[in-house]
N, C-alpha and C positions, 0 to 999 in steps of 0.2 A: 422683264424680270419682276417677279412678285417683292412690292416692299415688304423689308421684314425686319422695320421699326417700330419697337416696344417701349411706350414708356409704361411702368409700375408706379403707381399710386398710394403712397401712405404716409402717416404723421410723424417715422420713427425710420429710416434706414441703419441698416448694421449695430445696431444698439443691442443692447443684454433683454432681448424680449423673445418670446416664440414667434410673433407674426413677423422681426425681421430677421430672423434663423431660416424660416420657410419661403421668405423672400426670396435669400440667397440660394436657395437649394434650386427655386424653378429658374433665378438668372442663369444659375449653371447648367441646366437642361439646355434652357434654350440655347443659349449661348453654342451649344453641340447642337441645336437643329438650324443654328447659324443664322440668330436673329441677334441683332442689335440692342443692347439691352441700353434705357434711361432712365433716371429716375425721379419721379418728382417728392420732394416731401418737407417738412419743418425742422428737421433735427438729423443731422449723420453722426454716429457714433465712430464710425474707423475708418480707415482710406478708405476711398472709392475711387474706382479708374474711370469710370464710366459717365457720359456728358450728365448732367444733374440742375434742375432746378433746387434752389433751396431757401426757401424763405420763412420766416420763424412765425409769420401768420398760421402756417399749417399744421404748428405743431399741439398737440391739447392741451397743453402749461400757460400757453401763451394765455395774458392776464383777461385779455378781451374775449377770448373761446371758454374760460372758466367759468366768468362772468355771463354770459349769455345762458349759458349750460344750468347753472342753478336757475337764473330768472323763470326759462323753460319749463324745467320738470322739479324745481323743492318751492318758488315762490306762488304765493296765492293772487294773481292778478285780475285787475278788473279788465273787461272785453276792451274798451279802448287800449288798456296796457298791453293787452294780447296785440294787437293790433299796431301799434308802436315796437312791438317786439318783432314780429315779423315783416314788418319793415323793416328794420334794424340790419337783421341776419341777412335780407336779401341785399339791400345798400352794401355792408361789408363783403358781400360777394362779390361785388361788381369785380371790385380789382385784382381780387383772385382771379379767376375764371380772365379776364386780360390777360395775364400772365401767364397763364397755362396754357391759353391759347397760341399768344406769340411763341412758348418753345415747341413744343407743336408741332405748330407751323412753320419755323425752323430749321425745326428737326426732322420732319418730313416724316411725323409717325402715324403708321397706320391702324396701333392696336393699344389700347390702354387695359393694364390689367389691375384690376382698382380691391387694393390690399383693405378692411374691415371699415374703409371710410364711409361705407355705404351702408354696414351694418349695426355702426355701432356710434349712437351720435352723440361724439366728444368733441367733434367742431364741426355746427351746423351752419357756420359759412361757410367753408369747405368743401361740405358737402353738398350742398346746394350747389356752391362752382362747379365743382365736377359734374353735376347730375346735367346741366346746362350746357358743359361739355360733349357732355357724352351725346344727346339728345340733339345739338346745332351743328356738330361735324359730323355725326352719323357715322362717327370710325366703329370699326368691331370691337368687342370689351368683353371682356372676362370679367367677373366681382366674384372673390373669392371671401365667404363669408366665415368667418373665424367666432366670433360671438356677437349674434342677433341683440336687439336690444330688448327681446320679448324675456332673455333670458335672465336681464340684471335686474332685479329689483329696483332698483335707483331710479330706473328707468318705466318698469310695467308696473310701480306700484304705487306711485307718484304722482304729479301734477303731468300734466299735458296739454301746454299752452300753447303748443304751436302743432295743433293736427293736422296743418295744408302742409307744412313742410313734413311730417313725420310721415304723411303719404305719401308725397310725391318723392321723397329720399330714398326711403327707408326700406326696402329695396327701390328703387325708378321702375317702372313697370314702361320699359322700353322695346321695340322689336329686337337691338341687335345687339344684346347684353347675353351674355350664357354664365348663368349660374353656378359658382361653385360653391360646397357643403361641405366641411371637410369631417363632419361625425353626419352617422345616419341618421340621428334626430332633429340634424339642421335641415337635410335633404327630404327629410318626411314633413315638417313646420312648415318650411318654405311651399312645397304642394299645396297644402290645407288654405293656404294664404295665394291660394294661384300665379306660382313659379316653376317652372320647372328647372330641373337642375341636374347636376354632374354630379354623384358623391366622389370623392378623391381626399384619402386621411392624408395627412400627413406623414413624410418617410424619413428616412434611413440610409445615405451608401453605406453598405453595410464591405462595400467593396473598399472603403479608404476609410477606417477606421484606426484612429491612431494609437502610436505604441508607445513605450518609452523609448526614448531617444537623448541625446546632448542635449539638445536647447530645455526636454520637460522633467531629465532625472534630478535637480536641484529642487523642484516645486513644492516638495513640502518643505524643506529647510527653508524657503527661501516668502514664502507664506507664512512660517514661523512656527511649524509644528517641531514637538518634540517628538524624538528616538520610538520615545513609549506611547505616545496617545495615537486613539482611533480617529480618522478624520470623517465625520459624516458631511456629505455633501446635500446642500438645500440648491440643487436648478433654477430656483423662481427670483424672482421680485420680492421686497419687502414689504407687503400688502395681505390685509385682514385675510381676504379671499385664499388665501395660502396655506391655511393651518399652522402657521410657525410653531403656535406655543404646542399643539402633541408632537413635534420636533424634541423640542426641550424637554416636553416628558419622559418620552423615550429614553432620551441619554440622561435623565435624570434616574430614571427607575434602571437602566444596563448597566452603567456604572459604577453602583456597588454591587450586581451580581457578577458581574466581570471585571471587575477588578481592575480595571482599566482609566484611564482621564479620558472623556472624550470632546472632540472640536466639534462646534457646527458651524460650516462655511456656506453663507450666501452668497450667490453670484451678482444676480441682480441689486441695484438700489433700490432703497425707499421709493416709493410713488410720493410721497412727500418728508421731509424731515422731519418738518414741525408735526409733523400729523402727532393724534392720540395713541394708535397701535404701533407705529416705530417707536415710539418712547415704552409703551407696555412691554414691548417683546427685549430690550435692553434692560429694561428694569427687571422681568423675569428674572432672564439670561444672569444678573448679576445677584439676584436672591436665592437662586438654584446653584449659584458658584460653576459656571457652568461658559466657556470661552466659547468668546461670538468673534468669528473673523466675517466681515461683509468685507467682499471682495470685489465687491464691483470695480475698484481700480486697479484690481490686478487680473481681470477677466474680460476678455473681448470675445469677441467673435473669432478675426481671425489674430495671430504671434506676430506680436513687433514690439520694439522698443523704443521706451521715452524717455529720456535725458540718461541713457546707459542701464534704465532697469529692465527686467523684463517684464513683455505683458505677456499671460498667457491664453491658448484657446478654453473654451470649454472642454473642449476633449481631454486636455490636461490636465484639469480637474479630476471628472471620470474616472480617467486611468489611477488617479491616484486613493481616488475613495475608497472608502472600507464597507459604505453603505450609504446610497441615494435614500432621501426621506423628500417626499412629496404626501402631504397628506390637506390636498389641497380643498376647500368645497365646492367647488364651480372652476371646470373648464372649457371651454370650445374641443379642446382635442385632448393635448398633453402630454407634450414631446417628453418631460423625462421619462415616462413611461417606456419606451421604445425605446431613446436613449442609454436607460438604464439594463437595459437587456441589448443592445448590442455592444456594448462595453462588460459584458457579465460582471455585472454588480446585483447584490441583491438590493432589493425594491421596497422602501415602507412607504404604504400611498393609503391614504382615504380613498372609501368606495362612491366617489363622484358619479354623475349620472352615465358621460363617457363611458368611465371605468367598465362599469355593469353591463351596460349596453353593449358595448364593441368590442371591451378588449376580455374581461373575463370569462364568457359563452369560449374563445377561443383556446382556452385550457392552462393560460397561465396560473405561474404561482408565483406568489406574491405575499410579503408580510401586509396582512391589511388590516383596516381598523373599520370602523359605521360611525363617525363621528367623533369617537372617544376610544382611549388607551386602556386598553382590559388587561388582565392577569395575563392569559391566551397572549397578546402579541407579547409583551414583554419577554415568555418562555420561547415562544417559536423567533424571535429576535435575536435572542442568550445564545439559541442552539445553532442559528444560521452563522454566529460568529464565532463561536466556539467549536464546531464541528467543519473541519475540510469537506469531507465527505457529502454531508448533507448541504450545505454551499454549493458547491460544483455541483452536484446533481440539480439541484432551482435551475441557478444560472444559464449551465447548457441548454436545459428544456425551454427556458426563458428564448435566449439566442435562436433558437430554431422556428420557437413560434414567431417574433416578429422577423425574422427574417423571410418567413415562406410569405409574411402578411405587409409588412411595412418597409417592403426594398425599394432602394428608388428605380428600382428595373419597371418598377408596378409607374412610375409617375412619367418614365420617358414615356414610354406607348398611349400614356392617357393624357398629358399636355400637349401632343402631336393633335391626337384628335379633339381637343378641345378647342386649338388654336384654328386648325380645318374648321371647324362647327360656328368659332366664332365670326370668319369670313364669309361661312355661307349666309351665316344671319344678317351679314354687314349688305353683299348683294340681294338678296332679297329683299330687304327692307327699303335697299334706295332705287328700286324697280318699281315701287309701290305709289 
């Protein structure tokens, strides 16, 4: 009998983020192609049923992974210090990659499917363990790449102290790895950079999409909206990268043409508190007069309750918004996107590269902006909320395009054969 134990690799399970939403979407696949799903990572956000390493080394908060991270790529070191540092990273490997090993081994798994740790270097011990992993047990592997490091500034415009590890990580250039890309322009980079790869975007059951029901008809009373206000919903994380403040413009400029009070509710947390841009985007919010619910504690993944209150999914969110605002600058994919059209909500989104590339040629409509809030959206915003008609008619055209494009029908048939591809590469390679 073919094993068909999987552990999934990442810094973040079941947390308010895209890469562990998409997590949970291929556990549920597999799961129906009746593999054993584990999991290894630094941080779980909400139950897990499922056997789990979990150690806080792994997670990118963690004081010693921040710490490394600057020295790397913001401080100016001399060649010895380079040299000290990569020592460093590798020594606090060691005992990572132990312990990955022994569950494992264990756990008798024969496929690791290695969530943005590979792409995206926010903990270079980590990822060094893993690459170590992957390369001395010669199991098959999937790396599914969410945002390359070529893409963040932080990263490709910076210092670059440590070039042996940024090679030999940043993809591993292993025989029995299979690539995944989840926009065409990671799957076309990665090529130039001699990889080859899977494209597979990110989906949608568009089959179990949730309604109102008992547990989510309270949600805005219970969120704290009034009778009379619009609730715009923000998907994202509290971070620069997000666009938050054309959020607030928006409902700064609707507001007196619509006559209305409107809410903007973020689901995600801060990437930091103390940061500079969570204190800007509050201090906005409160010179614009303008209510900010961040809802990260009362938004999971999936609905449960903590000392009698409720927590709710995203989906219940969704359902109850008036309009999703995503006007993000930089994404790997960009699940509201999709999201927001299988929920028929209409859409305020900056025209990201994503955006352009993938999802607009496909014929969507969409309130959208080029970096900044013009006359133009403001009216075609007015009119989306103020007109049924012209509402419903977006929205459905919305629903059909990603449905024909971003079903998870499209990702059963294509994790089937990518899990196939990545055994064939696992035998091959140890025939060699």
């Amino acid at each position: 009998m073919t094993n068909k134990n999987v552990a999934i690799i990442h810094s973040t399970i079941e947390c308010i983020d895209g890469v562990s939403f998409e997590i949970k979407k291929w556990a549920n696949v597999l799961k129906k192609l009746d593999y054993n799903i584990h999991y290894i990572t630094g941080k779980i956000g909400g139950g897990v049923e499922e056997p789990y390493l979990l150690d806080e080394r792994l997670f990118f908060k963690d004081p010693s992974v921040r710490r490394l991270k600057r020295e790397s790529f913001v401080h100016k070191l001399t060649n010895e210090e380079k040299k000290r540092l990569k020592k460093e990273i590798i020594g606090m490997a060691q005992p990572i990659k132990k312990e990955i090993k022994k569950f494992i081994k264990e756990n008798n798994i024969s496929t690791l499917i290695v969530e943005n740790v590979l792409s995206l270097p926010l903990n270079l011990q980590f990822a060094w363990a893993v690459t170590d992993v992957i390369d001395e047990l010669k199991l098959s592997c999937l790396i599914r790449h969410h945002d390359p490091f070529w893409y963040r500034k932080y990263f490709s415009r910076r210092q670059n102290n440590i070039p042996d590890i940024m090679e030999r990580c940043f993809p591993p250039k292993l025989p029995n790895i299979v690539h995944v890309g989840i926009n065409s322009a990671i799957t076309q980079s990665l090529k130039k950079r001699g990889f080859d790869s899977v494209y597979m975007p990110n989906v949608v059951d568009f089959r179990n999409i949730q309604k109102i029901d008992d547990y989510n008809k309270d949600f805005r009373q219970n969120i704290g909206l009034k009778k009379d206000q619009l609730f715009f919903l923000q998907p994202t994380r509290l971070m620069k990268r997000k666009g938050i403040e054309n959020s607030l413009k928006l409902i700064y400029f609707l507001r007196e043409r619509i006559g209305k009070d409107i809410v903007l509710g973020i689901t995600g947390p801060p990437v930091y508190k103390r940061a500079s841009y969570f204190r800007k985007i509050k201090q906005m919010a409160k010179d614009l007069n303008i209510t900010l619910f961040l809802m990260d504690n009362k938004i999971m993944y999936q609905r449960h309750m903590v000392e009698g209150e409720k927590i709710y999914s995203i989906g219940d969110a969704y359902i109850h918004a008036d309009m999703v605002t995503f006007p993000s600058l930089l994404e790997g994919f960009g699940n509201p996107v999709v999201e927001a059209c299988a929920y028929k909500k209409p859409l305020f989104v900056n025209k990201y590269e994503v955006l352009k590339k993938d999802f607009l040629p496909l014929g969507f409509d969409f309130i959208t902006i080029d970096g900044d809030i013009s006359n133009e959206t403001i009216k075609e915003a007015f009119e989306v909320l103020s007109f049924e008609d012209k509402r419903k008619k977006m929205v459905e055209k919305n629903y059909k395009i990603a449905k024909a494009n971003f079903s998870s029908s499209r990702l059963n048939k294509k994790l089937k054969e990518m899990m196939e591809l990545s055994v064939k590469n696992k035998i091959k390679n140890n025939k060699k």
